[in-house]
Every structure is written in C-alpha cells, then in structure tokens.
Residue, then its C-alpha position, 0 to 999 in steps of 0.5 A: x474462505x480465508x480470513x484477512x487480519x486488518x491493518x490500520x493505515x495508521x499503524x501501517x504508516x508507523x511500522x513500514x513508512x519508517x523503513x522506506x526512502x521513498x514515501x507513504x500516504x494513506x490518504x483516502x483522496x490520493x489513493x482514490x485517484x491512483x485506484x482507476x486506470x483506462x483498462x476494461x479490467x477494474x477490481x473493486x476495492x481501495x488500496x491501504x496505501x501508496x508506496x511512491x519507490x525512490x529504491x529497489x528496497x522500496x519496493x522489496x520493503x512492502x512486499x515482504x509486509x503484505x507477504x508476512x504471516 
C-alpha cells in the first residue's frame, strides 16, 4: 500500500491558487455539491478543491500539482 502525503487546502490555496487565471475554492459546502452526479458510479471521498478553468493552463496547472513527487 502507498502512502499519500496530505495537503492542507489552506496551503493548497497559496501554492497553486496564485498560478491560476481561473478560480479555486476549497470550501467544504461547494465541493460537496460538485462531488455527486446522477451515474450509478460514485467513488467515495471528497475533493480538496475545485479548479473552475478559464485556460488551458488552468487545467495543465493542477495537473502537474497533483502529479509532482
């Protein structure tokens, strides 16, 4: 089993929401209404945060943040 260093949204907020043209929230409120859709298929869990993209670089920008050692 791997093991998962935690972010803190607060830190996560600093480090990526600065690079983004777009917007960031890490509120526990919105992320719970963007973490259910109609599909039969519904991981558990809840998202760290929403990455609303107004750019490509928007979205390659988190990428590369979640996928970094």
């Amino acid at each position: 089993m791997s093991t998962v260093d935690t972010v803190d949204a607060a830190d996560l907020d600093a480090e990526l929401g600065s690079h983004l043209t777009g917007s960031l929230t890490t509120d526990p409120d919105i992320l719970a209404t963007f973490s259910r859709d109609e599909s039969l298929y519904s991981p558990d869990g809840t998202p760290l945060a929403l990455v609303r993209a107004h750019s490509v670089d928007d979205v390659v920008t988190p990428m590369r943040f979640a996928h970094a050692p």
